[in-house]
PDB file of N, CA, C and O in Angstrom:
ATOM      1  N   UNK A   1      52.040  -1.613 -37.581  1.00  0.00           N
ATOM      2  CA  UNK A   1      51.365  -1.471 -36.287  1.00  0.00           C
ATOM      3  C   UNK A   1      50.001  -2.172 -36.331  1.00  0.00           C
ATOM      4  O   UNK A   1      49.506  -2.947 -35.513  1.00  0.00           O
ATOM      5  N   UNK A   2      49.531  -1.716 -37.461  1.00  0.00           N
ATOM      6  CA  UNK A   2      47.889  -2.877 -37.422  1.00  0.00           C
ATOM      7  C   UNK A   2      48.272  -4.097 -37.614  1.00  0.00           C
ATOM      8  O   UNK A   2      47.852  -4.970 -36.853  1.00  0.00           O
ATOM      9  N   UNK A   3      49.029  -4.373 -38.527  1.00  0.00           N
ATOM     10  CA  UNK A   3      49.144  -6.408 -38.319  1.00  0.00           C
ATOM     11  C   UNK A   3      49.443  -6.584 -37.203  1.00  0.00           C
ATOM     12  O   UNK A   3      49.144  -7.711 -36.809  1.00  0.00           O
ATOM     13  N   UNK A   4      49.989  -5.858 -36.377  1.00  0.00           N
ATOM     14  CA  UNK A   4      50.446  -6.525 -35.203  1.00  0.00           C
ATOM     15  C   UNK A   4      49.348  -6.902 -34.777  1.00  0.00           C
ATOM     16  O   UNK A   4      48.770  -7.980 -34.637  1.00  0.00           O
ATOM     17  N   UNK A   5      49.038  -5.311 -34.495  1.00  0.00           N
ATOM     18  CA  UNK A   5      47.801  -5.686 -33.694  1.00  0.00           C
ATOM     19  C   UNK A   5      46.590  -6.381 -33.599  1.00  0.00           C
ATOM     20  O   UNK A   5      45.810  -6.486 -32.652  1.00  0.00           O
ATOM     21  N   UNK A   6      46.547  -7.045 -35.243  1.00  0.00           N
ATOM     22  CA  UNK A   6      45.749  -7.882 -36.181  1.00  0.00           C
ATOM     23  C   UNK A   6      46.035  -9.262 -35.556  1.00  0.00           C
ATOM     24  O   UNK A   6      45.099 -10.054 -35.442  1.00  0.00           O
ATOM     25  N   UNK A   7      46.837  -9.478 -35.290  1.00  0.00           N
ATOM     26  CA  UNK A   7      48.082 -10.734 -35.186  1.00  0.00           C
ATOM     27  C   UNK A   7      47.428 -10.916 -33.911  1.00  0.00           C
ATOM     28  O   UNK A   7      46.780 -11.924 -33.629  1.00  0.00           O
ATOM     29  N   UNK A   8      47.632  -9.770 -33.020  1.00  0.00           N
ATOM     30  CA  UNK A   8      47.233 -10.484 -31.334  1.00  0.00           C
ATOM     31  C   UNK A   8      45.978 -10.850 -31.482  1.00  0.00           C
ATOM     32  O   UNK A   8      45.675 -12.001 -31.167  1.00  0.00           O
ATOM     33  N   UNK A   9      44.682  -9.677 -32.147  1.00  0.00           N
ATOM     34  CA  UNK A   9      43.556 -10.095 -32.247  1.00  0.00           C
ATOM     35  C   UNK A   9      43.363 -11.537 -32.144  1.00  0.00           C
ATOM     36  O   UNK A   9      42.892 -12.212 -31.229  1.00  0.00           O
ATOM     37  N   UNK A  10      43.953 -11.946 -33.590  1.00  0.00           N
ATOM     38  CA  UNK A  10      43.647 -13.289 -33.787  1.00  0.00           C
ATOM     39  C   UNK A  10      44.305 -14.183 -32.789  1.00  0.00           C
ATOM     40  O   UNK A  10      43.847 -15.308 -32.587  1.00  0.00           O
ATOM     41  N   UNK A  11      45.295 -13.766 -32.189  1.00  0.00           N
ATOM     42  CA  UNK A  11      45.552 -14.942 -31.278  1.00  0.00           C
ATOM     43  C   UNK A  11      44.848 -15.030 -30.379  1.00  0.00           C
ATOM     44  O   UNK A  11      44.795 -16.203 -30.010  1.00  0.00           O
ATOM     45  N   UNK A  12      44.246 -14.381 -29.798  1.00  0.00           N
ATOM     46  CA  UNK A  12      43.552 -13.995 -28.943  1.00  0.00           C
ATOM     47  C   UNK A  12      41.973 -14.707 -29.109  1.00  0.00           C
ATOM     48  O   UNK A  12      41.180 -14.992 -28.211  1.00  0.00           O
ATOM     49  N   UNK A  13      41.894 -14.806 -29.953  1.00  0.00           N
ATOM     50  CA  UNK A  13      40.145 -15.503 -30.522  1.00  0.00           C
ATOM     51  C   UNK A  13      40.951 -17.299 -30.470  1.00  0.00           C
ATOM     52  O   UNK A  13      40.310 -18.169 -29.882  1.00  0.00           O
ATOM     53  N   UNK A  14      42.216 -17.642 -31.066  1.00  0.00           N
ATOM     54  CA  UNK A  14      42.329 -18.688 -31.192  1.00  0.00           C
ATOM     55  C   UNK A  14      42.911 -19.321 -29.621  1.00  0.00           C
ATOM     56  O   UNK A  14      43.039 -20.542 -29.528  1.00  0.00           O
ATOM     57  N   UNK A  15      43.266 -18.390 -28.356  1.00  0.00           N
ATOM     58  CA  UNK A  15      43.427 -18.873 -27.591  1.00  0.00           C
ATOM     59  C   UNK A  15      41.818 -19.624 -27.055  1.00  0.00           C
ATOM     60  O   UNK A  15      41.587 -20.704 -26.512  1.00  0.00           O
ATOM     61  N   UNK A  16      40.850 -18.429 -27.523  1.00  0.00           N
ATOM     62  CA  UNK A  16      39.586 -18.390 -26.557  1.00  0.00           C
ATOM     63  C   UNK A  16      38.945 -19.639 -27.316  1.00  0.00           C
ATOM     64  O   UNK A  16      37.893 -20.062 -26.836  1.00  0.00           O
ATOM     65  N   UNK A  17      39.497 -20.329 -28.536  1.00  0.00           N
ATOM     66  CA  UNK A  17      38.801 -21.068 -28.959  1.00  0.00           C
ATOM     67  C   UNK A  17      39.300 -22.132 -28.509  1.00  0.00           C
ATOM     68  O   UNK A  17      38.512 -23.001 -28.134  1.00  0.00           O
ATOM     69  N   UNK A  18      40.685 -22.365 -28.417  1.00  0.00           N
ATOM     70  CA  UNK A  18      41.644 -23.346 -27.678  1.00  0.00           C
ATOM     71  C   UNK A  18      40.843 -23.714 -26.076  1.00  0.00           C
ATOM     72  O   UNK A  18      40.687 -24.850 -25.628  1.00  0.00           O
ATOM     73  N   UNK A  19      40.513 -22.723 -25.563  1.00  0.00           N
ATOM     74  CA  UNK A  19      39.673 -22.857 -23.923  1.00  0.00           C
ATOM     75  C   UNK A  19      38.476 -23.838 -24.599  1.00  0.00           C
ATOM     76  O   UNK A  19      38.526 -25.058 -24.440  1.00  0.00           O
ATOM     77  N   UNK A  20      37.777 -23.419 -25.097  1.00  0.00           N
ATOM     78  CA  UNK A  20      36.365 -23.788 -25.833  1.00  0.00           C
ATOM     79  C   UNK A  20      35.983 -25.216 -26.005  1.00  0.00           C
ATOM     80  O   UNK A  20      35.010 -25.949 -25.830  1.00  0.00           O
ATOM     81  N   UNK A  21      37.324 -25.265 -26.470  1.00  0.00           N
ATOM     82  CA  UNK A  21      37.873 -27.211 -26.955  1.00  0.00           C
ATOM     83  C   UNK A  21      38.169 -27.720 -25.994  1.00  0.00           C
ATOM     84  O   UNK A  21      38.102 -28.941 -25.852  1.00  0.00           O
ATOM     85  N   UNK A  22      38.498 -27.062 -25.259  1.00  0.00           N
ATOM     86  CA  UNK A  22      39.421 -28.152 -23.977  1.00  0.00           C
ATOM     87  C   UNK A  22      38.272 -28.238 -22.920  1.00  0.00           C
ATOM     88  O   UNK A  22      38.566 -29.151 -22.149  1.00  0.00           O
ATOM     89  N   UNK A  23      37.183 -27.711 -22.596  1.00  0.00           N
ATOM     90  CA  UNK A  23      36.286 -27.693 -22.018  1.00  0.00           C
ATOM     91  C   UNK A  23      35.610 -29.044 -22.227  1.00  0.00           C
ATOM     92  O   UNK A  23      34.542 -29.293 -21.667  1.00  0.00           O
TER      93      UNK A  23
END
């Protein structure tokens, strides 16, 4: 249950970093 939820975390930072870049 925590990796998961570890898992979205991080996707979640790497989407916001994905925005970041594309800006």
């Amino acid at each position: 249950m925590i990796m998961i939820k570890n898992m979205l975390l991080k996707n979640k930072q790497d989407l916001y970093l994905y925005k970041i870049s594309m800006v």
